[in-house]
C-alpha positions in Angstrom: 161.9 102.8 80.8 162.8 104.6 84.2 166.2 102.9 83.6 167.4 105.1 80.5 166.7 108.2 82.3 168.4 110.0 85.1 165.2 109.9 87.7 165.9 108.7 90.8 163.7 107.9 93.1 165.7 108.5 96.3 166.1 111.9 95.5 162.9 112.3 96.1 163.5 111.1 99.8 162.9 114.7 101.4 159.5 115.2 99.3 158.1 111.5 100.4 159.8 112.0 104.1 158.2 115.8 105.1 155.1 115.0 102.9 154.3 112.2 105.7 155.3 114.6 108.1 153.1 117.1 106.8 149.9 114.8 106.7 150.8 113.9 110.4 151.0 117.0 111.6 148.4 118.8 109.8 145.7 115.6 111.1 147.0 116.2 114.7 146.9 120.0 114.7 143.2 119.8 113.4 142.1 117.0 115.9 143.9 118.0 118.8 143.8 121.7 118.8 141.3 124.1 118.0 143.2 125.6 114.8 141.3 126.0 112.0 141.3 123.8 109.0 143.2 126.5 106.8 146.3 127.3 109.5 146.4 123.6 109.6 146.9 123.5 105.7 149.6 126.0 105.3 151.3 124.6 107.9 151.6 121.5 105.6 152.1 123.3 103.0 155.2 125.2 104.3 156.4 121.7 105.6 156.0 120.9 102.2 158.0 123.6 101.0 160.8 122.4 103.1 160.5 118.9 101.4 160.8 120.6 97.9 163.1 122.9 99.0 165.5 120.0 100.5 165.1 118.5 96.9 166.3 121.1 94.9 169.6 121.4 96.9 170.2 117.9 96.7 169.8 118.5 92.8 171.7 121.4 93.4 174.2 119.5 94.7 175.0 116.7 92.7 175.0 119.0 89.6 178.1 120.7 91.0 180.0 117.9 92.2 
């Protein structure tokens, strides 16, 4: 099925790759520092946005070329 489409999933790399990163860093910033729970969650969610946003320029990208 995935095979007549497009999707790929190493385009995804940057999502799956700063998602980990995210989880990582959110768990040490709550259980290492005294940040609260919600700075530690928008931290991962801006690394998030970094993922998405690395995404959408390799779309970007490959849609030009």
């Amino acid at each position: 099925m995935a095979r007549d489409g497009d999707w790929n999933v190493a385009r995804l790399s940057p999502m799956i790759l700063t998602a980990i990163v995210a989880i990582v860093l959110g768990g040490i910033l709550v259980g290492l520092t005294d940040i609260s729970t919600g700075a530690a969650i928008a931290v991962a969610i801006a690394f998030l946005l970094i993922g998405l946003l690395g995404v959408w320029m390799l779309d970007r990208r490959r849609g030009i070329a």
